[in-house]
Structures are given as structure tokens and as C-alpha cells.
C-alpha positions in Angstrom: -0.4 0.8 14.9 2.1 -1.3 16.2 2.0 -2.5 19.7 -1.8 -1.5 19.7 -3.6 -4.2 21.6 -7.1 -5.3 20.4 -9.4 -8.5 21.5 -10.8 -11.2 19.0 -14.4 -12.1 19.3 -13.7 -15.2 21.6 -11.7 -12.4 24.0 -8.1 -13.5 23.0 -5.4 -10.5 23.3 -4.0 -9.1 20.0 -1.1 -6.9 19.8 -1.1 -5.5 16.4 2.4 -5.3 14.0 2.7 -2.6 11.8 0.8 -2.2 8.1 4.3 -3.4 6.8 7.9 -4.8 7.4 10.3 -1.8 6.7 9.3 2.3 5.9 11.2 2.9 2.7 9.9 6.8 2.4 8.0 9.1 4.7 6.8 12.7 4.6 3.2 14.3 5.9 1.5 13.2 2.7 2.5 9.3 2.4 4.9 6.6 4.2 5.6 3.9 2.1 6.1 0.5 2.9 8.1 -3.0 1.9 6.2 -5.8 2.5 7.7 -9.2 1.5 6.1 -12.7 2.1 7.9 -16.6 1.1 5.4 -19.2 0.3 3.3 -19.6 3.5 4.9 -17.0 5.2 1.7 -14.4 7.1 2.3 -10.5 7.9 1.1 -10.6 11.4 -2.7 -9.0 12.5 -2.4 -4.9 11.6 -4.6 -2.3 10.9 -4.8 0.0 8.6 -5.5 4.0 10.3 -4.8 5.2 6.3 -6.0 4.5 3.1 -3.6 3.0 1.1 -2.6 1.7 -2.3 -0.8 -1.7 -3.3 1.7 -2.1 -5.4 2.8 -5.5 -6.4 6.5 -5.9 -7.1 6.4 -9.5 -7.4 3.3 -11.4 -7.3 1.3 -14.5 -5.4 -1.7 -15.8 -4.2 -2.6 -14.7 -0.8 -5.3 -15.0 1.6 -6.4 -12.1 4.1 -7.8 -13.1 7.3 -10.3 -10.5 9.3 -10.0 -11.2 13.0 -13.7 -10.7 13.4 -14.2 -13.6 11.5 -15.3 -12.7 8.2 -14.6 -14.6 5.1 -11.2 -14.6 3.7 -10.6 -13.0 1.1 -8.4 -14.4 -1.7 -6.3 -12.4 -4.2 -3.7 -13.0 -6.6 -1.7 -10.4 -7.6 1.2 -9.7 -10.7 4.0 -7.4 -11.0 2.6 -4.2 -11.8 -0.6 -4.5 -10.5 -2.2 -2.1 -8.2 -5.3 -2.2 -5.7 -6.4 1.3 -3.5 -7.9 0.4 -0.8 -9.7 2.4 2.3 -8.8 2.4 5.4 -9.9 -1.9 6.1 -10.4 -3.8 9.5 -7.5 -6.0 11.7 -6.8 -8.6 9.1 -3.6 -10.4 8.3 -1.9 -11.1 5.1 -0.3 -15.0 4.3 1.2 -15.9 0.7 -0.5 -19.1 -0.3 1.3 -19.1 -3.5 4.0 -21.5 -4.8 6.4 -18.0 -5.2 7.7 -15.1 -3.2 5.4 -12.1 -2.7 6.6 -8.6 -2.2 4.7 -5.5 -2.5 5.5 -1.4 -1.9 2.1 0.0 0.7 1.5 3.6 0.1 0.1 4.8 2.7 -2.1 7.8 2.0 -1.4 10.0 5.5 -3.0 13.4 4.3 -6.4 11.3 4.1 -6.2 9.1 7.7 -4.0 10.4 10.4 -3.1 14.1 9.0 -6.2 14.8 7.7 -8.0 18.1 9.3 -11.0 16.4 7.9 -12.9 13.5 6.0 -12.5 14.0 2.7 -14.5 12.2 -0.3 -12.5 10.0 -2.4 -13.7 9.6 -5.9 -12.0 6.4 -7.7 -9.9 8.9 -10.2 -8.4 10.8 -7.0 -6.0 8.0 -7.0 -4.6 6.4 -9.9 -2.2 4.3 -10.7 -0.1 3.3 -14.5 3.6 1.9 -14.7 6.1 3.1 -17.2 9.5 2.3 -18.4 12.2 4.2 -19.5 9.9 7.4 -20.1 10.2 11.1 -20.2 6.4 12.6 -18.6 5.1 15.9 -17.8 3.1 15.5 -14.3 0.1 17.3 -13.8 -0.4 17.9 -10.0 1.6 15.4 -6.9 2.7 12.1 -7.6 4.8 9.6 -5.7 7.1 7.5 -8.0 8.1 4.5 -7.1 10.8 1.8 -8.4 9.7 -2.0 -9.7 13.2 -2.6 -9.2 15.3 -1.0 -5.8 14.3 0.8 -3.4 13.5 4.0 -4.8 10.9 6.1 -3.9 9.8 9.9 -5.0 7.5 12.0 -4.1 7.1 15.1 -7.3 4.9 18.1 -7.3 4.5 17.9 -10.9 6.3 19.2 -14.4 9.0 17.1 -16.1 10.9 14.1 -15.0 12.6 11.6 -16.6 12.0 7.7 -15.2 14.6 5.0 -16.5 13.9 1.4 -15.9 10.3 0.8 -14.3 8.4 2.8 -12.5 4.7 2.4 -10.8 3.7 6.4 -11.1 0.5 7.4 -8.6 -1.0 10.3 -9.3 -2.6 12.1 -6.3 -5.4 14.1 -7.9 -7.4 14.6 -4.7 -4.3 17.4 -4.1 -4.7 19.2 -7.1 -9.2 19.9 -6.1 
């Protein structure tokens, strides 16, 4: 969490940022995050205490740097892509890419911080598709969220009607 300070292995001091730049939505279930990088441009050391799922709004190469000194890892990511991720060790972000980079971090709260207990996440607890201009029926929570603005919803299920694009996570783990 921000202000947290940790030690890299040659014993320098670290005070962590948070997972992102600005909290667009947050309620006990999930906080979600805008996170936007310019060419070169790094998202400070962080740690995630939640698992969390990435949603790429506008895509880049980037590198992730793991201040124990693991190897880098490299992705590149596309608008309307998604990764989930657990819950990972201090790392920090940097777009290496030639274009901006800018992403919406759902933090998954009711499985980190609020959680009464571990729970077992299969890969179909969490799932992500996008949609445009669609009328669904939800089965079970989702959180909706906007390509384009700012928006952000949390639904319990049933109807809803979604103009322009949306990223639509379905929280399945809820519904067990």
C-alpha cells in the first residue's frame, strides 16, 4: 500500500506507491483503478495485497520489473484485452512502447484484504468478454466497465442495457 516501506536485496529503502494512479470506483467487493503510462513513462514500485484483473483501454509494450531481481517480464497488451492476475510481488510497471498505455485495475477486495478466508480461485471464477452496444441478461455479480470514460458499475445480475463498449467481468466465485 502506499507509503509502505520495503528493502531491495542490496538493502536500499523502498516506499511503495499505490497499485494505480487514481480510484475510479470502490465498494467492499472491488476498487478500480486508472492507470496511464506515455512512452517510457514507469508506475512507481507497488504491491499488490489483491488479486486483480487488467483491462487494457489502450495498449503498449511494457516491461515489469520485480525488485527482487527476477527477470522482467515483457507484455504487450491491445484495447480489449484482459489478464487476471493473483496477488504478485513489488514490481513496477514502464511502457516501452512507441504509444500511450492506459489500463482500468480491478482489484478483487472480497479475495485479498476483505476476505474472512483463502478462497480457491478456479480460472472461470473470473472472466472477462467486451461488448458493444448490447442488451444481456447477467447471471450472478458483475462489474461493468467503460472502454471509453470513466464509467464503472458494479450489477448483481438480471437485465442491463450497455451502449458504446463495455469490458463486462463476471464474478462467478460469488455466485458458489
Amino acid at each position: 500500500m502506499r507509503g509502505d516501506v520495503v528493502f531491495s536485496p542490496s538493502g536500499e529503502e523502498i516506499v511503495l506507491v499505490d497499485v494505480g494512479q487514481r480510484v475510479l470506483h470502490d465498494d467492499p467487493v472491488v476498487r478500480v483503478w486508472e492507470v496511464t503510462l506515455e512512452p517510457g513513462e514507469t508506475h512507481p514500485w507497488h504491491l499488490h495485497h489483491n488479486p486483480y484483473v487488467v483491462l487494457s483501454i489502450d495498449g503498449s509494450d511494457g516491461r515489469m520489473d520485480w525488485l527482487d531481481g527476477s527477470e522482467p517480464r515483457f507484455i504487450s497488451e491491445h484495447r480489449g484485452a484482459s489478464v487476471y492476475r493473483p496477488v504478485s510481488p513489488v514490481h513496477r510497471l514502464t511502457n516501452i512502447g512507441t504509444t500511450s498505455y492506459r489500463n482500468r485495475l480491478v482489484e478483487l477486495k472480497d479475495l485479498g484484504e476483505n476476505a474472512p478466508e483463502p478462497l480457491d480461485v478456479r480460472p472461470d471464477d473470473v472472466t472477462v468478454r467486451t461488448v458493444a452496444d448490447a442488451a444481456l441478461d447477467l447471471e450472478g455479480p458483475h462489474v461493468l466497465v467503460a472502454l471509453d470514460g470513466e464509467d464503472v458499475r458494479p450489477h448483481p445480475g438480471g437485465p442491463c442495457r450497455l451502449d458504446g463498449e463495455w469490458f463486462v467481468v463476471e464474478l462467478a466465485y460469488l455466485s458458489r
